[in-house]
C-alpha positions as CSV (number, residue, x, y, z in Angstrom):
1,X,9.0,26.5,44.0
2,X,6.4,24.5,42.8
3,X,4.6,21.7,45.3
4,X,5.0,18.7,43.8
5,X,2.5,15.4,44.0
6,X,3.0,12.7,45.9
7,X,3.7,9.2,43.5
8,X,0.4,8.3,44.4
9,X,-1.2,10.4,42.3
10,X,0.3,10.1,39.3
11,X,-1.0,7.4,37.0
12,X,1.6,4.4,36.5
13,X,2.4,3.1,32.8
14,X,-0.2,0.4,33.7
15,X,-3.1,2.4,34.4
16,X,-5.2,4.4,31.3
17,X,-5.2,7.7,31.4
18,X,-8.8,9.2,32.1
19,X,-9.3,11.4,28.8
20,X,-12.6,13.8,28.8
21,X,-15.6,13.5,27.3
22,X,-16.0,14.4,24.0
23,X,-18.2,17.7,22.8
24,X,-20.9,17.0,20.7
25,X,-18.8,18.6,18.0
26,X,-15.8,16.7,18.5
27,X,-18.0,13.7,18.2
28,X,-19.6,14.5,14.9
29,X,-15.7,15.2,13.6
30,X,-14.4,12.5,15.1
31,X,-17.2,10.0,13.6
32,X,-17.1,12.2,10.3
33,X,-13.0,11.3,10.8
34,X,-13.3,7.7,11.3
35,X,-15.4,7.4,8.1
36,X,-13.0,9.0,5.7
37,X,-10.6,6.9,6.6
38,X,-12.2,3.7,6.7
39,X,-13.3,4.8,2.7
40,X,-9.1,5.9,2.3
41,X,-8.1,2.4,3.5
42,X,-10.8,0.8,1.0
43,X,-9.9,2.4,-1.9
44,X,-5.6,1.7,-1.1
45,X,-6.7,-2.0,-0.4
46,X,-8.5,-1.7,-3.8
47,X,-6.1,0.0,-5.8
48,X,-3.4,-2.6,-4.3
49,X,-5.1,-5.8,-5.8
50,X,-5.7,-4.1,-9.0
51,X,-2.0,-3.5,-9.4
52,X,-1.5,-6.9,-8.5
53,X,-4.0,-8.5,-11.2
54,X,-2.4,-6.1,-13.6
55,X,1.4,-7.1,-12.8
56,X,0.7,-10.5,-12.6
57,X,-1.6,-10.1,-16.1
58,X,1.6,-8.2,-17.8
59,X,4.6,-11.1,-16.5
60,X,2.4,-13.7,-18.1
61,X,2.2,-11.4,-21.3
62,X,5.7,-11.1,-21.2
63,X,6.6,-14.8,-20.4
64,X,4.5,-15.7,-23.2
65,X,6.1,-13.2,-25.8
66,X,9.6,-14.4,-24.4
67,X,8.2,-18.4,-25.2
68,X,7.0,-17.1,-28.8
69,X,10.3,-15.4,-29.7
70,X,12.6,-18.5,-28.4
71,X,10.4,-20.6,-30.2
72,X,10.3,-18.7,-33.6
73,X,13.6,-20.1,-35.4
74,X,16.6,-17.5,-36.2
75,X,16.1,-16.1,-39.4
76,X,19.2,-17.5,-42.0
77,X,21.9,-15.4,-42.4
78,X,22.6,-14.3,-46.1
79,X,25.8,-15.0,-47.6
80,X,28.0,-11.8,-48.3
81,X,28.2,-10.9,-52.0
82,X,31.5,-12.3,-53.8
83,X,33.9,-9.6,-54.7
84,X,34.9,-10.2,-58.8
């Protein structure tokens, strides 16, 4: 059987949870960590408005070839030859 703690001991949901102190090389990865991924989020926050300049660049190309093309009048329709 194993003793078991009293309630008292054991953190509740409201109190943090003590964590260790870091080694110096835990540190260093963790700072090393924290920059790669700040530099991952800047490039996805990049890459997103670009695709948005691009999309919004290519429906108003489209819009104004749709314009262009209802605008241009139907070209006449030639008469069918007469059979003699």
């Amino acid at each position: 059987m194993s003793p078991s703690l009293p309630a008292s001991a054991l953190p509740t949901a409201d109190e943090p949870v003590a964590r260790p102190a870091m080694t110096r090389m835990e540190s260093k990865a963790e700072a090393i960590s924290r920059a790669a991924m700040e530099t991952i989020q800047q490039e996805v926050a990049r890459r997103e408005a670009k695709t948005a300049q691009l999309r919004a660049a290519r429906l108003a190309k489209e819009a104004s070839e749709r314009a262009a093309v209802a605008a241009k009048p139907a070209p006449a329709k030639r008469k069918a030859a007469s059979a003699r």
